[in-house]
FILUM-174586 format. One record per residue (C-alpha): x, y, z. Coordinates in steps of 0.02 Angstrom, whole numbers, plus 50000, padded with zeros to 5 digits. Layout:
N
XYZ...
REM end
This chain:
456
493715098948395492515112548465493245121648614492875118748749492565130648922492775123249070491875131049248493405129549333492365133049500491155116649454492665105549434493475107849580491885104549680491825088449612493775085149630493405089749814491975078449807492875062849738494395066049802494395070749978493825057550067495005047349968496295057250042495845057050182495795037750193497385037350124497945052050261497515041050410497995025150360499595032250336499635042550512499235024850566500715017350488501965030650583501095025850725501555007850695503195012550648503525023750810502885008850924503964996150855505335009050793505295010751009505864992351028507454995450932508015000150730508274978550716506384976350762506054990450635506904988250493506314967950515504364973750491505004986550340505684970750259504184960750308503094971850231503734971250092502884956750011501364961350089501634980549983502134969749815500314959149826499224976849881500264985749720499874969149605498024969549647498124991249640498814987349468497504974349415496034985249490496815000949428496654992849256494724989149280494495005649332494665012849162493215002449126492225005349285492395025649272491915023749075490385011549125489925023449263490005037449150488625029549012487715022849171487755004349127487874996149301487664978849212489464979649156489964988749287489654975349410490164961849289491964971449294491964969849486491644952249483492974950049383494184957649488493694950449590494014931749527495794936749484496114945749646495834928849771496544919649658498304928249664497754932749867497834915849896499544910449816500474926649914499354918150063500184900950065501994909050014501944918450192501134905050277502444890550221504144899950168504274915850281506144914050306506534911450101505274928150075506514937450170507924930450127507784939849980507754957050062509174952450196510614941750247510544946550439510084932650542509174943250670508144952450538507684935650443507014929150591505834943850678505194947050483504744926550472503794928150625502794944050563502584937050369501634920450447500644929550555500024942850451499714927450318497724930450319497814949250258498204942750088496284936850074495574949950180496374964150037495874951549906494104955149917494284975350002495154980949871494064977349732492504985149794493404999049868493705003549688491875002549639491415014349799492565025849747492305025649544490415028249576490825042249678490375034949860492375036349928491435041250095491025023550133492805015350101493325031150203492185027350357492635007750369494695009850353494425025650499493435012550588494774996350566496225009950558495805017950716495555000250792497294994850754498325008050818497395002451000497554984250959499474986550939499814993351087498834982151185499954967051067501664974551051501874981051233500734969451332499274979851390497584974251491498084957251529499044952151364500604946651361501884957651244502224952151076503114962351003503314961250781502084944650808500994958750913501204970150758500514958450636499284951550720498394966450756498504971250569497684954150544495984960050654496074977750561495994968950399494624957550425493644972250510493904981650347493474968350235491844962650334491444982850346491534983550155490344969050111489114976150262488814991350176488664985450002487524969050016486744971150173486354991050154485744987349977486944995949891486895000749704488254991249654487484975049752486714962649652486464945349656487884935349655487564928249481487464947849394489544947249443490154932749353490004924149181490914935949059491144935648857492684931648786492984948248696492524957048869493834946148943495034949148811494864966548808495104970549007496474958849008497374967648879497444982748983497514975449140499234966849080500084983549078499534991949248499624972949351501574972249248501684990949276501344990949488502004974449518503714977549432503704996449522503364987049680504754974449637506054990749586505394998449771505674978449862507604979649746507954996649821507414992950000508564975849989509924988749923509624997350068509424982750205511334974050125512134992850194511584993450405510264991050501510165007450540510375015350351509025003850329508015009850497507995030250427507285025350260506045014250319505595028350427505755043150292504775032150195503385029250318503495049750317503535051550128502105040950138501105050850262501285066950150501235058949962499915045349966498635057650020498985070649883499025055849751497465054749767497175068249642497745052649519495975043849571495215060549532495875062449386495325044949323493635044549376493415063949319494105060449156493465042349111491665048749131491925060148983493045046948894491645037748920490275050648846491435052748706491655070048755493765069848699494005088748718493195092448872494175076948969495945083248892495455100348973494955093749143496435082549143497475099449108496725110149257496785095149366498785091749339498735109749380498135108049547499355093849568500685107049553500185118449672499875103849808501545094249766502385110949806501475116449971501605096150029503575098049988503895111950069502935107550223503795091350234505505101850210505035114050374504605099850489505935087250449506845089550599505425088950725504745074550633506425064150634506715067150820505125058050862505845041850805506975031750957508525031350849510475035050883510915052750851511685044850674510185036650634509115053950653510265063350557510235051950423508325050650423508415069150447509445070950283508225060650199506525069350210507635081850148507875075549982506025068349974505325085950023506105094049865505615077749779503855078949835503105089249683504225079049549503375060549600501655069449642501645075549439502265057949387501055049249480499445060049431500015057749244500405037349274498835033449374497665047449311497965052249126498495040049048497375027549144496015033049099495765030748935496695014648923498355020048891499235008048982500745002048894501365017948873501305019749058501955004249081503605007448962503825024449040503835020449231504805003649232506105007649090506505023549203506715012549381507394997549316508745007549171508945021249285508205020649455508935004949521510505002549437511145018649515510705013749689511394997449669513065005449614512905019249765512305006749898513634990849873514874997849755515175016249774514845014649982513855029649971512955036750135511085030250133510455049050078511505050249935511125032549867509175039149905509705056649783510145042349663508465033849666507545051449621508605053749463507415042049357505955054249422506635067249305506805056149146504905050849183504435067949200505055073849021504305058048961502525058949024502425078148978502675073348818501335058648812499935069748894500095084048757500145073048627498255069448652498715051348615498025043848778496355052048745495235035848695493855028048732493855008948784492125002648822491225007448643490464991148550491164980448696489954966548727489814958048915488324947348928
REM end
């Protein structure tokens, strides 16, 4: 291959470009989760830890669909890259099609079976029934996300995260004041507590949703078309997005599954070992799923030059980019390290149940650069030019043979403390690590997916 130089200066304009206002979507809508999680984390660790259950089905369907999309978006970025916005739209209508489809099964689930849903994550009476009530009620945010999610990916893959950013500040922002008007009973409405919770997520999700389809159809968006120029696909297209969409759907809905099998490890201990890592990981959240965002980056970066054919160039931007990674996963880590104890007195918990959370962002804080490095490499690299299954193998075979065995054997067995059992669940992190470093110098990944494909 000729070498390549890379103006380091140019590419991390357009990192900035693509992936700051991802961030920063990501940033508030996971402020607005603490917030969610302080307001109902002020009712009492049962009410708590009975939405952190909840939400768990609701966080298996968002990382199914992430997976499915995520999948596409090799495609998209490679299609965006060549400028064909034939097949890129035919790719979002096809996400689309799969993504109500499965919407609409998690959609009748909640609706008809909320206690057996979390039965699965708890055997406390109390929990079972607060988490029922919030499942139902949130019911209608499985369709809402069904369509959001895959045109979010389009905004974002042809480089227009600033609209996806404006409409979740918009419903975001709207739901932290529609909670506490719900939960606590403000201007006239009567307090609802967890049914107060969900509903308000309910009205933040349709808000989204409509916000999204505003700006693309009505605003004339590129990417809007008529309805027609989204559907009716080839069967070799088909076959070939499918094949690696199998991987990332298998690979997010299994890691979502390993997250649901640790939290119900977690929820069989206490309620309030429960409580502090449903709160550490609302924190964890805050601080990691902004940063990730450099694994966007790094896919829509690098599958534009997959996409030109342009091999050497998108192994070197991939390179500088996990570089950056680095340096952010550190800084984020040690931040979260220095505030921990502020940060875990804000929550309305016994003086046990702040230690423990206390002791927890702990261990994520020097944890922080290891999953940030992971992720970039899972989502970004290998992504993006298809390499899927290797993903796939790499990240479950390290939770499910590692990961979740361990905190099984902690949790129930060994009678660990909740932070230790948490230690446990970080171990598979450094398998993965040595795994993926591996993969990405190998060059293997570097492919490109979309040449000869026919659509139409």
């Amino acid at each position: 291959m000729e070498q390549i130089t890379i103006d380091k200066k140019k590419l991390y304009q357009s990192l900035a470009v693509v992936v700051l206002p991802i961030a920063l979507q990501q940033l508030i809508s996971s402020s607005l989760s603490l917030v969610d999680n302080l307001m109902i984390g002020s009712m009492g660790e049962a009410e708590l830890a009975a939405v952190g259950l909840a939400t768990q089905v609701y966080f298996i369907h968002w990382m199914m669909l992430f997976g499915f999309s995520s999948g596409c978006n090799t495609f998209l970025s490679q299609f965006f890259g060549t400028g064909d916005w034939k097949s890129f739209r035919k790719v979002v209508g096809f996400v689309i099609t799969v993504a109500v489809c499965a919407g609409t099964v998690f959609f009748l689930a909640a609706l008809f079976i909320p206690e057996t849903i979390m039965g699965i994550f708890t055997d406390d009476p109390q929990t079972i029934a607060l988490g029922a009530v919030y499942v139902r009620t949130g019911a209608p945010c499985f369709l809402c996300i069904a369509v959001n999610v895959p045109f979010t990916a389009a905004l974002r893959v042809s480089e227009q995260a600033s609209i996806p950013l404006r409409n979740s500040s918009i419903a975001f922002f709207g739901n932290t004041f529609l909670n506490y008007v719900f939960i606590f009973g403000k201007f006239g409405c009567p307090a609802m507590g967890v049914k107060g919770a969900a509903l308000a997520t309910v009205f933040c999700r349709v808000i989204e949703v409509s916000l999204t389809l505003f700006a693309v159809f009505v605003r004339k968006n590129v990417i809007a078309a008529p309805l027609k120029e989204f559907f009716g696909w080839k069967r070799e297209f088909v076959a070939r997005v499918v094949r690696n969409c199998i991987p990332t759907t298998i690979n997010e809905s299994m890691w979502a599954a390993a997250t649901a099998a640790y939290n119900a490890a977690y929820g069989h201990m206490s309620v309030t070992a429960f409580a502090a890592v449903q709160a550490g990981n609302t924190v964890l959240n805050l601080f990691s799923m902004a940063i990730f965002s450099l694994g966007d980056g790094m896919m829509i970066l690098v599958g534009q030059d997959l996409g030109r054919r342009n091999y050497d160039r998108a192994f070197r931007v991939a390179r500088e980019i996990v570089k950056v990674g680095l340096v952010v996963g550190s800084s984020a880590g040690l931040l979260l390290l220095v505030l921990s104890r502020p940060i875990a007195g804000l929550f309305n918990f016994t003086p046990e149940g702040i230690e423990t959370l206390r002791n927890i962002l702990i261990i994520y804080g020097f944890a922080m650069v290891l999953k940030l490095y992971n992720g970039i490499h899972v989502t970004g690299t290998l992504r993006s030019g298809g390499d899927t299954k290797f993903a796939m193998i790499s990240e479950l075979s390290t939770m499910w043979l590692i990961g979740v065995p361990l905190v099984y054997l902690g949790a129930l067995y060994l009678k660990l403390p909740v932070h230790w059992v948490v230690l446990l669940s970080i171990s598979e992190e450094v398998v993965k690590a040595c795994i993926l470093t591996w993969r990405f110098f190998s060059k293997k990944w570097v492919n490109n997916v979309i040449h000869g494909i026919e659509i139409m």
